[in-house]
Every structure is written in structure tokens, then in C-alpha cells.
N, C-alpha and C positions, 0 to 999 in steps of 0.2 A: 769078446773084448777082455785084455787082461788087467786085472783089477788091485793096484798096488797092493803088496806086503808092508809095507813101512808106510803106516798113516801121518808120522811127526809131519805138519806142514813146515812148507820150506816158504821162501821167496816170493814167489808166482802166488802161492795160496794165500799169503797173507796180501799180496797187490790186489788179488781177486774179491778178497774179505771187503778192502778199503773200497773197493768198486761196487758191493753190493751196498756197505753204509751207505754211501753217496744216493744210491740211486734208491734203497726203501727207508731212507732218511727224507726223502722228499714225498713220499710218496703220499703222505699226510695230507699235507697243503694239496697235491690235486685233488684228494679226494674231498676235500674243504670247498674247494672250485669247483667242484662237480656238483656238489648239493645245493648251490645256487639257484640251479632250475632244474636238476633232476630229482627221484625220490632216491632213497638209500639201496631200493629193490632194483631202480634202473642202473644207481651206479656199477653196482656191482653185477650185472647183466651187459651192461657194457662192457665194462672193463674185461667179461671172460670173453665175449664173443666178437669185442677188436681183438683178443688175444689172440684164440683160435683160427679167426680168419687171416694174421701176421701167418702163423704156422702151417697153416691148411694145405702149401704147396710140399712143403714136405712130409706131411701125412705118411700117402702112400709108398715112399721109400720106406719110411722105417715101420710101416706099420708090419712091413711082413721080414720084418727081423724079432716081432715078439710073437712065440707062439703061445699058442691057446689057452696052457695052462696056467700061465703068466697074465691072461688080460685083467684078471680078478684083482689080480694089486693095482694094474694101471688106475681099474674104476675105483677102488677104493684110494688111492693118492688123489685120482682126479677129485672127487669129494672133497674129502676130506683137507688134502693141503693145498688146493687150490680154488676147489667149488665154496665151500665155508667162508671164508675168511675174508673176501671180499665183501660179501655181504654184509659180515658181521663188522668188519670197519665201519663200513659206511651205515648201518645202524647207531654204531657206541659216539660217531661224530656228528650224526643228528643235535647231540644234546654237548659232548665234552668238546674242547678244546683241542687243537689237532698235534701237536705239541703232547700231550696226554694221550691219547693215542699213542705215538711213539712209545712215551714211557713205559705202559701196560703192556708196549708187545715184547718190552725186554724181560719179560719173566719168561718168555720161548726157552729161553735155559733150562728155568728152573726144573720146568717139567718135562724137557728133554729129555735129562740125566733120571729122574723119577720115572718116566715112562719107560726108559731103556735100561734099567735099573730092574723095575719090578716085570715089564714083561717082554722085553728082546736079550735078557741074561748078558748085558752089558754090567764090565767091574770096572770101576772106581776106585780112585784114592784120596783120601781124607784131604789132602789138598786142593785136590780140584771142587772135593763139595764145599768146603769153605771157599773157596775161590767163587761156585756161586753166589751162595748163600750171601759173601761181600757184597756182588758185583749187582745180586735183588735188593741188599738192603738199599744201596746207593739208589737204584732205581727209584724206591719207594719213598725215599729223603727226599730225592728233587722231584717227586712228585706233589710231597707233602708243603715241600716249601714255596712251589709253584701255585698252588692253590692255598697257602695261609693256613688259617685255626679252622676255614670253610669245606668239605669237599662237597663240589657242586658239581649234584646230580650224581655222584660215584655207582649209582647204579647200572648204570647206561656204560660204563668202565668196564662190568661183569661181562659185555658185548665182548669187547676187547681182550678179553684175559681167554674167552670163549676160543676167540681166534687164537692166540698163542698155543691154545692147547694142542688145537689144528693142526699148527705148523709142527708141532715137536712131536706129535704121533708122527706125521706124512713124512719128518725126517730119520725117523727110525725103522719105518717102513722102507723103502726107499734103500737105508743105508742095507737091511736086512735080504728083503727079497729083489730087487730091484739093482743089486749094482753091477752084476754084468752087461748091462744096456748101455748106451752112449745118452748126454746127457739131451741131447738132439734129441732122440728116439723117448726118453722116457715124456718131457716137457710138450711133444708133437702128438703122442700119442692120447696122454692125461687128456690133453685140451680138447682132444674129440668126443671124452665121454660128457662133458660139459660145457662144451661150446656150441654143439649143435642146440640143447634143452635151451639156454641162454638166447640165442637166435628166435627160437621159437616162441619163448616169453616176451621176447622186444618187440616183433610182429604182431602179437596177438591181443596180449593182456597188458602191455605196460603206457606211459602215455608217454612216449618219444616220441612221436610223430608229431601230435598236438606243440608237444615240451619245442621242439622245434620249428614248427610252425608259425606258434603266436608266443614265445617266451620270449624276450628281449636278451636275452645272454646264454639263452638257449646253445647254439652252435660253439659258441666262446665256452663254457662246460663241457660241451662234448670235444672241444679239440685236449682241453685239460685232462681228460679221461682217456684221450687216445694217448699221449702221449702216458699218461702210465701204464696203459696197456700193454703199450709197444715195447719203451722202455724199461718199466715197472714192472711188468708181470713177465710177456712173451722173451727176451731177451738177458732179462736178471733170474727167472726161474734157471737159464740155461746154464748160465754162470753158479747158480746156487746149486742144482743137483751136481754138474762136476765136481764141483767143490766137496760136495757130502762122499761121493763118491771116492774122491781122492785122499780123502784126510779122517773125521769123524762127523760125526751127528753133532757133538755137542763141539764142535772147533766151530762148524759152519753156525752154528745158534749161536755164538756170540756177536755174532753180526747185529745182533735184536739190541745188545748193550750199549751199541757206540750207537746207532740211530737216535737214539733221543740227544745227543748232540745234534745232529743235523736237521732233526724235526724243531727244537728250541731254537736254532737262528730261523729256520723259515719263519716260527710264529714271530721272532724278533723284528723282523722286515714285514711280516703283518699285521705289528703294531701288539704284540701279545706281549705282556711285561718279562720281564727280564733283569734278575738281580746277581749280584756278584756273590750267594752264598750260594746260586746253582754250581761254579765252580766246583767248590768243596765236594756235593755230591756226583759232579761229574769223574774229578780225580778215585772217588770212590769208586764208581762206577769201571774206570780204567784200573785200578787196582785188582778189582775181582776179574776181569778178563784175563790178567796177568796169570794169578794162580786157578784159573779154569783150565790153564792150558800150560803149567808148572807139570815142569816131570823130576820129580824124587831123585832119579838116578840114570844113567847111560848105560847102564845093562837088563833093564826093562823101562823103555822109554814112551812107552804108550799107555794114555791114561785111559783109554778105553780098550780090551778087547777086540780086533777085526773080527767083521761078521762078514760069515762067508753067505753070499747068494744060494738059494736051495737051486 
């Protein structure tokens, strides 16, 4: 598959961006909905193994488009950007606010550019790192100002930042060894090295069966977790690897920045407060996306480096 020269996204990549906010801006609140009657171990066993089983018919096509030498990254994306992070949401939302949530996974940036930086020999320019640097402060504003002079429980936050980390290694991977594949084939393939283990945890050791059986809102959770599976995971993963594929690692991690927009009206509709000086840090927040993705000049227009696939 041939793999653009010219990563500046255009049009489409930024409609795609606005489609992944939308849909892991939400993705909060179900996972909020989930832990009604599931534990944080089920949600996130759920969530990979509706995913997997969404993808499962098209496994075998693309599984024999990736040879051998190459499964070693699939297992390690499946892990790491997909296996992790699930779980660790639905850990750090045991205790925080799902709104907060949001906010922590927009540091995915920061350590994007830091990871691809120190070890995929990705170059930068002074721009774009301030451009983070802005667009984490803002984060950390409307976090601070969400939760007052209080931060309650911030440890259980560490979950969350846990997961960001995830994301922004498995996007540099991915962008690195991974982008000759179609985004079909990487997303169908990932989901088999931890979709089957997930299945086999739900079966054996977890209490879904019970959790549905005798829970009163039991089923009403699990419809909540399929649809972010479906939506959330199997369907926006597919959208997110093209995306990484087409443009850069750190264009597609701004997506982590505008989501606490859309995680903040969910919690508004779930009764979670809501002040008019989150604005200010949100325009902040849109400021730093701007200069994340600021190009200096039209005779070297790319803030990253293309990395070629081995």
C-alpha cells in the first residue's frame, strides 16, 4: 500500500479528526455507564472482546497480508495501544470524574512528541513544542478549575496519564513500523492478539454472567459498553490508524485536546458542574492545537520528519 509523501493534513483529515473528538469525547460517560454493574477489569474486557468479535469476520483476509516478521509489532500495538488503556480508564474512573478522564488523556500529546522525539528520531520545531506545551497547560487549567483548591483522589488520575502514555507510544509505533498496512488490516489484526485473552477472562474469571443475571442495570451497562466498543473502539480505532497513517503521530494526538470539550458537556447533561471560566481554558486548549500543527514555512512544511516503514 502506498504510503503518502506529504503528511500536511488537508480537509478529509481534519473532518476525520472532528469524528474521532466526537466519538472518544464520549467515550467517558460510557465508560461511567459501564461501572454501574460491571468492575473496571470487566469493562475493559468487554470493551476489547465486543471489539474483536465486531472485527473477527475480517481477520482472515487481512491476516495474510501481514507477514511473520511484522506480527511482533501487531502484539505489541495490540498491548500496548489497545490492550492497556481500556483497562486503565476504567480503573482511574472507579474513583475520578469522567469529564477528568477526558482531561488527563489530553496529555497523549505531550508525550507523543517526547516519545518520538527521544526514541523514533522524530524532529520538531520550537513551535509545535510550545504549541504543546500551551495546549497541556490549558488542559491542566480546566482541570484545576474543575475540581477547585481540592484535587480529589488525583491518584487514581496517575491511571489515566498511565493510559495516555499507551496511546502515544502505540502511535509512534504504528506510524514507524506499521504504516504500510491498511488501517483495516492493522485495527483486525491488533484485536486478535487481545481479544481472544479478553474472551477467555469473561468466561472464566470475571463475574458477567452473575453481573447479568442478578444486577438490575446489568444488561443496560453492557449495551453502554457495546456501543463503545463498536463505536469507540472497533470502528474509531480504524479511523485513528488511517489517520496516523496519512498525516503524523502527533496531528492524530491532538484529537486527546478537543475531547475534553465533549467529555465536559457529557458530564454537564450528567449533572457534573460546569463554569464559564472552563471556556478560557478551553480556548487555551484550541490555541495549542493551532500551534501543534503551525508550519514556520511552505518550503519545509512538515513538523515531523516522515518515517518510513522497515
Amino acid at each position: 500500500m502506498m504510503v503518502r509523501k506529504d503528511n500536511r493534513p488537508r480537509g478529509i483529515h481534519w473532518l476525520a479528526l472532528a469524528v474521532l473528538v466526537l466519538v472518544w469525547g464520549s467515550s467517558f460517560i460510557l465508560i461511567k455507564r459501564g461501572l454501574i454493574a460491571f468492575s473496571s477489569a470487566d469493562v475493559g474486557a468487554l470493551r476489547i472482546a465486543i471489539s474483536f468479535m465486531v472485527l473477527s469476520p475480517l481477520l482472515l483476509t487481512h491476516l495474510r497480508k501481514v507477514p511473520r516478521r511484522k506480527l511482533i509489532y501487531f502484539v505489541i500495538a495490540g498491548i500496548i495501544g489497545n490492550g492497556l488503556p481500556p483497562f486503565l480508564f476504567a480503573i482511574a474512573q472507579t474513583v475520578i470524574d469522567s469529564y477528568m478522564a477526558g482531561v488527563l488523556n489530553s496529555l497523549t500529546p505531550l508525550f507523543t512528541l517526547l516519545i518520538g522525539v527521544m526514541f523514533f528520531g522524530i524532529r520538531t520545531r520550537w513551535v509545535n513544542a510550545v504549541g504543546v506545551a500551551i495546549g497541556l497547560a490549558g488542559a491542566i487549567g480546566l482541570m484545576h478549575a474543575a475540581n477547585g483548591s481540592e484535587i480529589n483522589n488525583m491518584w487514581y488520575g496517575l491511571f489515566a496519564v498511565a493510559a495516555a502514555v499507551c496511546y502515544a507510544i502505540n502511535m509512534n509505533l504504528i506510524k514507524r513500523y506499521l504504516s504500510e498496512f491498511s488501517a483495516l488490516t492493522i485495527t483486525s489484526v491488533v484485536f486478535m492478539f487481545i481479544g481472544i485473552p479478553a474472551l477467555v477472562y469473561l468466561f472464566t474469571w470475571s463475574d458477567m454472567v452473575p453481573v447479568l443475571a442478578n444486577h438490575p442495570q446489568g444488561w443496560e451497562s453492557l449495551g453502554y459498553i457495546t456501543i463503545l466498543a463498536v463505536v469507540g473502539t472497533a470502528v474509531a480505532m480504524i479511523i485513528h490508524n488511517w489517520l496516523i497513517k496519512q498525516t503524523t503521530a502527533l496531528f492524530t494526538s491532538t484529537v486527546t485536546y478537543l475531547m475534553p470539550v465533549v467529555s465536559i458537556a457529557w458530564g454537564i447533561a450528567d449533572g457534573e458542574a460546569f463554569f464559564l471560566l472552563y471556556m478560557f481554558w478551553i480556548v487555551i486548549i484550541l490555541a495549542g492545537v493551532y500551534l501543534t500543527n503551525k508550519r514556520l514555512n511552505r518550503k519545509n512544511p512538515q513538523r515531523l520528519s516522515p518515517v518510513k516503514a522497515l
